[in-house]
C-alpha positions as CSV (number, residue, x, y, z in Angstrom):
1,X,-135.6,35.3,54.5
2,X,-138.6,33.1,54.1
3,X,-140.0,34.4,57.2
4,X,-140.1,38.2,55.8
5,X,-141.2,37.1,52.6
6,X,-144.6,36.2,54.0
7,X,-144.6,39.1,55.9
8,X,-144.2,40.7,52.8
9,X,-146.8,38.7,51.1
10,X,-149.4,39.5,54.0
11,X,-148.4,42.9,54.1
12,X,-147.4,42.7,57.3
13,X,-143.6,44.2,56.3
14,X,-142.9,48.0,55.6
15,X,-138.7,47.9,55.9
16,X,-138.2,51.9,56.5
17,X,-134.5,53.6,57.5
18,X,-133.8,54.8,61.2
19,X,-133.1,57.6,60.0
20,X,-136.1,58.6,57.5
21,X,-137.9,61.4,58.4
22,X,-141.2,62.3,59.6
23,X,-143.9,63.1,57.2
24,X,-146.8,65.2,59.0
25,X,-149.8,64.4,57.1
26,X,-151.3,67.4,57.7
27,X,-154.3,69.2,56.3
28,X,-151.9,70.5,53.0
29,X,-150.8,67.1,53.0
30,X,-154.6,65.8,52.2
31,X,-155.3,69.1,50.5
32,X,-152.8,68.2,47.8
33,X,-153.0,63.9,47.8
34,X,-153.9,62.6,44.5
35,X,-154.7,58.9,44.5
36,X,-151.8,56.9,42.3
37,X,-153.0,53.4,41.2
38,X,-150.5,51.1,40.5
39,X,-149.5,49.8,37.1
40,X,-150.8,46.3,37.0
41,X,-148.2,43.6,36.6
42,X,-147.1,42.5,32.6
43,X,-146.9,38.7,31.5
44,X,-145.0,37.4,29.2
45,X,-147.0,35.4,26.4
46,X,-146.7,34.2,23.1
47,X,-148.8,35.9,20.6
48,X,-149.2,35.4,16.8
49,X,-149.9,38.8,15.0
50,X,-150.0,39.6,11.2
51,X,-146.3,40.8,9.7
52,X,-147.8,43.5,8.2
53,X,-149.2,44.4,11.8
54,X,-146.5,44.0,13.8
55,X,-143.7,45.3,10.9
56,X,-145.9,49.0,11.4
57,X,-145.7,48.9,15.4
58,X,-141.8,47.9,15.2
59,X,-141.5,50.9,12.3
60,X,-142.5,53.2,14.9
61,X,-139.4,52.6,17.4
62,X,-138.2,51.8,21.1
63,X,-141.5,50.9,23.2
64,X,-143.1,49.4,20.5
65,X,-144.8,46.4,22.7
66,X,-146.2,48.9,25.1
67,X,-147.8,51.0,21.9
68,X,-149.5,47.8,21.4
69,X,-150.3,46.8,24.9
70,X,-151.7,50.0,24.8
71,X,-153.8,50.3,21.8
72,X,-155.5,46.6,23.5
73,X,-156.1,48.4,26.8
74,X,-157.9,51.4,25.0
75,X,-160.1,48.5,23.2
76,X,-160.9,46.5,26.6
77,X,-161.9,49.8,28.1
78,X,-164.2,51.3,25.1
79,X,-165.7,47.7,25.4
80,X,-166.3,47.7,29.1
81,X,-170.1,48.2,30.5
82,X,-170.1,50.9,33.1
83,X,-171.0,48.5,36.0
84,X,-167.4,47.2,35.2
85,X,-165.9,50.4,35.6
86,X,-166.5,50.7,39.0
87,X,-165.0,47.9,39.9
């Protein structure tokens, strides 16, 4: 197990069935791609945040950590220079 774990880790590992099927990745197949980033990894913290503040995000309902971790992302991106963007 430790041996395919850094395979994994190196990205030297892609586990697929014997019996998956072939995908041609024809012309349609690049007409239609779209790129898909993935959603970068969460970490558990501890924060302090005023009642009042966090009392209104909980009032709203289920999800109310990613409402927040949301509203930060759309500050850290209104506040990024464009050179950052590119990155």
């Amino acid at each position: 197990m430790a041996e395919i774990r850094k395979m994994i880790a190196a990205g030297d590992y892609w586990p697929t069935s014997p019996d998956a099927p072939e995908i041609e990745l024809d012309e349609d197949f690049w007409r239609n791609a779209r790129i898909v980033m993935p959603k970068p990894t969460k970490e558990a913290i501890s924060l302090r945040i005023d009642h009042d503040i966090l009392a209104w995000f909980r009032a709203q309902g289920r999800g109310y950590q990613s409402r927040m971790n949301a509203v930060l992302r759309a500050y850290v991106e209104s506040q990024r220079t464009a050179s950052d963007r590119q990155r």
